[in-house]
N, C-alpha and C positions, 0 to 999 in steps of 0.2 A: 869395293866399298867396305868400309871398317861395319862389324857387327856389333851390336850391343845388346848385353842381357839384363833385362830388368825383372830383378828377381823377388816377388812378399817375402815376407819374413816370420809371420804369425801362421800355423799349420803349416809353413813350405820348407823354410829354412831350418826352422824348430818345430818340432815335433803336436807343438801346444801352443794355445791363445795366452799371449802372454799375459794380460791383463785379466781373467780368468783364475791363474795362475797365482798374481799377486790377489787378487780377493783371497784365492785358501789360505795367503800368509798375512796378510793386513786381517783377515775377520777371523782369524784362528779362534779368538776367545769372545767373538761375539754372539750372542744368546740367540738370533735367529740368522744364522751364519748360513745354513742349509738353503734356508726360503731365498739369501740375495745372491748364492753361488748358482742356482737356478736360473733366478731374475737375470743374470750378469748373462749365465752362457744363453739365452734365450735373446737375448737381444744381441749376443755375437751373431747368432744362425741367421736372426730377422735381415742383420745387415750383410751378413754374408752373401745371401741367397736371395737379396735383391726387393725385401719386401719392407726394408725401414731405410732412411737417409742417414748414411752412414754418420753424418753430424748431429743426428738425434738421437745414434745409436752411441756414441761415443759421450758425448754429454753426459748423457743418463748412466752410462757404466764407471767413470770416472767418478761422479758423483757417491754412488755407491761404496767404492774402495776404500775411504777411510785412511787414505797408505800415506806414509812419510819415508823418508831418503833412508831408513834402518832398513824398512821395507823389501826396496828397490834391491839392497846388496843382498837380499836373499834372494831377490830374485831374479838377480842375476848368475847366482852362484847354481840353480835350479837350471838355468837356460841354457847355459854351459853344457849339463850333461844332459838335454834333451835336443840339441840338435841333431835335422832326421839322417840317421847314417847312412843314406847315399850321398849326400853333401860332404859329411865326416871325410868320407873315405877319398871324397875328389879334390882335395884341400890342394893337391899341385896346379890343377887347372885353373881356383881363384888366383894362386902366384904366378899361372903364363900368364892369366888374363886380367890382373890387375888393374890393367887401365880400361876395361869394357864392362864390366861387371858393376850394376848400382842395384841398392836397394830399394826398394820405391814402397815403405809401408804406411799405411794408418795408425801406427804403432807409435814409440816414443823414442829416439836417441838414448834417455837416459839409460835405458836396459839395451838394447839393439847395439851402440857401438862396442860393450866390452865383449857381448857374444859373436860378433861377427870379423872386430879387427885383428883375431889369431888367424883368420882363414884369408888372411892378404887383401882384406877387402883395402881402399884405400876410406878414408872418414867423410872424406870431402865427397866422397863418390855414394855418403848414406843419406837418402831423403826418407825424414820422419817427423812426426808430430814434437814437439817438445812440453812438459809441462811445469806449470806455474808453481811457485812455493810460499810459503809464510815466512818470518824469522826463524821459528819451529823447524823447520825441515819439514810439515805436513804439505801432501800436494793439495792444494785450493782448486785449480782446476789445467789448462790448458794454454797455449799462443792460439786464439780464432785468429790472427792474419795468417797463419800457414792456409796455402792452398789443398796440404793433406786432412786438414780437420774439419773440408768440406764435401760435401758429396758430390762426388765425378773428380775429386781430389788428384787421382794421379792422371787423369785425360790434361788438367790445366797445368800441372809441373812437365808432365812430358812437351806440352807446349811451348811450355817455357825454356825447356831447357834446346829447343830446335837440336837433337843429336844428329850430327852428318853422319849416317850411315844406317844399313838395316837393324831395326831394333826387333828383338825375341820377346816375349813376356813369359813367364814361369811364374803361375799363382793356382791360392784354392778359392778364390773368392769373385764376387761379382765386380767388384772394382777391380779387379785384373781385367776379368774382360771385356769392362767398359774400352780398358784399353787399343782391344783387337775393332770392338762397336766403333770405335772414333777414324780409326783408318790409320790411327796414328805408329801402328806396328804389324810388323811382317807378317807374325806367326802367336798364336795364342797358345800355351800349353798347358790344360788344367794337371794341376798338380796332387795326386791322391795316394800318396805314400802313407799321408795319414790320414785323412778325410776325404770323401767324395759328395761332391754337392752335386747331384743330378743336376740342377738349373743352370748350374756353370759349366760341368764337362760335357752335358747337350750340345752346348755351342763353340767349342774348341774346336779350335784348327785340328790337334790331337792330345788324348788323354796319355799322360807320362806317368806310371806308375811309381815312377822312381828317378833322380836324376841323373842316372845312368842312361835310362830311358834315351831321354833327352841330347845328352851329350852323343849315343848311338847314333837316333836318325838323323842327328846334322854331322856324324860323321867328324865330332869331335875327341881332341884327348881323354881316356879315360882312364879311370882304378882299373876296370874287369872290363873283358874283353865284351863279351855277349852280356846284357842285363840280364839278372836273374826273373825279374818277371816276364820275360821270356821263354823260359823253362819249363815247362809244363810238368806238374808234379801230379801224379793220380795214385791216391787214397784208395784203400779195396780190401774190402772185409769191415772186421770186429777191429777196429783199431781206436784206442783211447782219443776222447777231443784234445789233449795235450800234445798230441803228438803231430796235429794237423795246425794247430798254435802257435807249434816252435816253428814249424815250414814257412807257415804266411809268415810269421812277423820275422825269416830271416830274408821274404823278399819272394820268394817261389809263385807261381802260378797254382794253386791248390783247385783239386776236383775230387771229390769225392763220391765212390760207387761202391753199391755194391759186388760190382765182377769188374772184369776186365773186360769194357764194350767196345767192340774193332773199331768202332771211329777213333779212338785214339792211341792206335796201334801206331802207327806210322810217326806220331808226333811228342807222343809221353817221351821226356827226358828225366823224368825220375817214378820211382813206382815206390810205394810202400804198401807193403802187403800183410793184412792180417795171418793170424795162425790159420793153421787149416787151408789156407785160400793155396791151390794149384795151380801154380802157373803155364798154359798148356805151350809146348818144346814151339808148337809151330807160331803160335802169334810171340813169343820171343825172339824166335828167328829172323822175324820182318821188322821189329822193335830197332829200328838203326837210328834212332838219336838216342834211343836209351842210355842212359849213363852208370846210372846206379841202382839197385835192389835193397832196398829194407824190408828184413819178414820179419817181423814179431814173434819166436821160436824158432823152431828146430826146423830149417829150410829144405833138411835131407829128403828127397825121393818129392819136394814139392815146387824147386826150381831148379831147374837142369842146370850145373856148372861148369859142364862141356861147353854149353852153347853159348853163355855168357863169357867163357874165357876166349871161344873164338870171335865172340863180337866187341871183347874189351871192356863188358860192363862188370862193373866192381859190384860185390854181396856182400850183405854185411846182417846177418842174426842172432840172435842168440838161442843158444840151443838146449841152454839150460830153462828159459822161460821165466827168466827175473822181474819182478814186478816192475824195477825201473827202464824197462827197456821200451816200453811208451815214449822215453824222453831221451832214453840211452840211443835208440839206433836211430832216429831221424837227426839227431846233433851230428852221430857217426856220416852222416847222409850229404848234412848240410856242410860239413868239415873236407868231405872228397869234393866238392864243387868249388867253393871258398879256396881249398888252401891244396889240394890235390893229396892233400892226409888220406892214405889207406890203412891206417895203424887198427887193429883188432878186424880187419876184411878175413873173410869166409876164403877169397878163393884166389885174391890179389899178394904182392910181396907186402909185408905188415911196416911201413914205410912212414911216420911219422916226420911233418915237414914245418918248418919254423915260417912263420907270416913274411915275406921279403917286400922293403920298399924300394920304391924306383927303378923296379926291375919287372921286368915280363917273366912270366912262368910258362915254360913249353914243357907242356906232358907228352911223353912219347909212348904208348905201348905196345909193346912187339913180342914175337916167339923167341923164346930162349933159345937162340941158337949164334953159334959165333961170327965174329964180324960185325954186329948189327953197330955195337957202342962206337968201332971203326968207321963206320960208317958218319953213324952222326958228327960224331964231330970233325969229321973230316967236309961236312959242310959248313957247320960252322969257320973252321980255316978259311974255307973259299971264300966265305962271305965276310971273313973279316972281324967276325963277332966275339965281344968282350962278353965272355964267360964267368958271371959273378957266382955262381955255386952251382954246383950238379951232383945229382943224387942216383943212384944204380940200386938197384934189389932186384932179387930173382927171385919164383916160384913157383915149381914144375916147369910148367909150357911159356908162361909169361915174363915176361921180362920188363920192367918199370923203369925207365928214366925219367926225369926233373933237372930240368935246369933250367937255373934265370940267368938272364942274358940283357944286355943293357938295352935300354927301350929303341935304340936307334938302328935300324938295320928294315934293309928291304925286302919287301912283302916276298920276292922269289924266295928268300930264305923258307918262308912255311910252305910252298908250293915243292919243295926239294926234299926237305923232310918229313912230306905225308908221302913222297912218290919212294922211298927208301926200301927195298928188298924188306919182306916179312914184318912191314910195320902191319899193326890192327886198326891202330885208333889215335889220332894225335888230334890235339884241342891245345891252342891258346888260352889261360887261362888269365892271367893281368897281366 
């Protein structure tokens, strides 16, 4: 049976309520502009979270906006750069799935088609509110015959629209998952990349941090291999809130401790470490998804780089103790996971690597010793695989390949290049 994803658009798609959004540019210059950007997002959450009809939530916010069609282009031009970047980034899967993928918002056409149909959405494939005008260009108010501008709005359009096949929901809102409440869909996924409404990811099939998330556990086409909320990142010591800031909002799993507590020895895939903080040889040693090391200073005699070169995790401090380095090493951090950049690493080849599209990224790290490069790619040969760039550095003991490879080729391929004489550590990376 054909899938189908019916995806909000307001907090899911973009980052922001759009109509929230247009209040700060429609009441920019109005005298109690504060008291209605309150009033506005307060009757978003009522409706949100199930405690106002989303048609008297809508009424009443519409009302308030004061917005005309000058409006609207800014806020369009706003919406554009606030869509949430796990979506940004999966922009090929809208173009496989072009014909599965619908929007189903409370929202308006007017703004929703220009920010949605760069991402291959199809137009015909967006159900939304539309609204009413003057001569003026002022908005007056709304269509009440849409069945989105009623409460339980998209239970009656999915009715309407009988789709053959199993349909997915992706939303942050209580009208999403009226959707899952009605039967009329497979799977609910609260969606909290950017907000989290407790009353709606309670009741989720599963909470998707991201939509990477999502496209993972169905075991769909994705940008990155593994989601980064996945990754468990643990905070330890005196470390600046800016530096725990840049992590979450690049997608990470954030925890923050003061030590290093053995429950998450086993499982920490990134660690930042204050000054001062010592990281002891043996719970390193058992750290086998660790990936990466940020310390805040001078790492010397406080993280063994023996042990991290035998286990392939990459360091990266400064030793001088630069005031920017709150911000400096965890981008350093976020940059090895992203893009497989080791450029200014403590103890890795200093490997700076260009963002590549349409191509899978295979990290390989292994012992500096001959034959390994012969090696790889003499799997590559076997399997056939169309070599779009590859990158070699050395450094003492370690040895750094990269290379993207065209996204087609079978899974044995990675099962032959982790088993390859003196490899440490290989990870698919997109």
């Amino acid at each position: 049976m054909k899938n189908y994803y019916i995806i909000d658009f307001d907090s899911t798609f973009t980052q922001v309520e759009a109509l929230d959004e247009l209040a700060r540019i429609s009441l920019a210059n109005h005298p109690a502009r504060e008291l209605i950007y309150e009033e506005i997002e307060r009757l978003t959450n009522l409706s949100m979270n199930g405690q106002l009809s989303f048609r008297e939530s809508l009424a009443a916010r519409v009302k308030l906006l004061e917005a005309n069609r000058e409006h609207l282009a800014k806020l369009i031009w706003v919406l554009k750069k606030k869509v949430s970047p796990s979506f940004s980034r999966n922009k090929e899967f809208f173009k496989k799935n072009a014909d599965s993928v619908l929007i189903v918002s409370g929202g308006f056409k007017e703004f929703i088609f220009p920010v949605v149909i760069p991402y291959h959405i199809k137009k015909e494939n967006v159900y939304a509110n539309t609204f009413t005008f003057d001569e003026a260009g002022n908005i007056t108010g709304y269509d009440d015959g849409n069945p989105l501008s009623e409460e339980g709005g998209k239970v009656k359009l999915l009715q309407q629209l009988q789709l053959p096949g199993k349909i997915y929901g992706i939303g942050d809102g209580y009208s999403d998952f009226q959707l899952k409440e009605s039967g009329l869909i497979e799977r609910f996924y609260a969606f909290t990349e950017n907000i989290e409404r407790k009353s709606v990811s309670e009741k989720a099939d599963h909470v998707t941090p991201s939509f990477d998330e999502f496209l993972y556990v169905n075991d769909l086409p994705r940008a990155i291999s593994y989601p980064k909320n996945r990754i468990l990142c643990l905070i330890v010591g005196d470390v600046p809130e800016i530096a725990a800031h840049i992590l979450k909002r690049d997608g990470f799993s954030i925890r923050v401790k003061d030590t290093f507590e053995e429950k998450y020895v086993k499982d920490v895939g990134m660690l930042l470490l204050g000054n001062d903080v010592v990281l002891a040889d043996e719970q390193l040693a058992r750290a086998d998804k660790l990936k990466v090391i940020g310390y805040l200073g001078d790492s010397k005699h406080r993280v063994n780089r023996d042990i991290c070169n035998d286990k392939g995790i990459v360091l990266f401090d400064d030793k001088k103790n630069k005031k920017r380095n709150g911000e400096f090493i965890p981008r350093r951090m976020a940059d090895f996971i992203n893009k497989g950049d080791t450029y200014l690493s403590r103890n890795f080849p200093n490997l700076p690597l260009p963002k590549m599209e349409r191509a899978h990224r295979l990290l390989h790290i292994h012992r500096n010793v001959p034959g390994v490069m012969a090696q790889i790619n003499k799997v590559f040969a076997e399997n056939q695989i169309n070599i779009v760039a590859q990158f070699l550095m050395t450094k003492g003991d370690i040895g750094y390949a990269v290379t993207d490879v065209d996204t087609r080729y079978d899974k044995q391929l990675l099962r032959q290049l982790r088993q390859i004489d003196n490899t440490i550590k290989f990870r698919v990376l997109y």
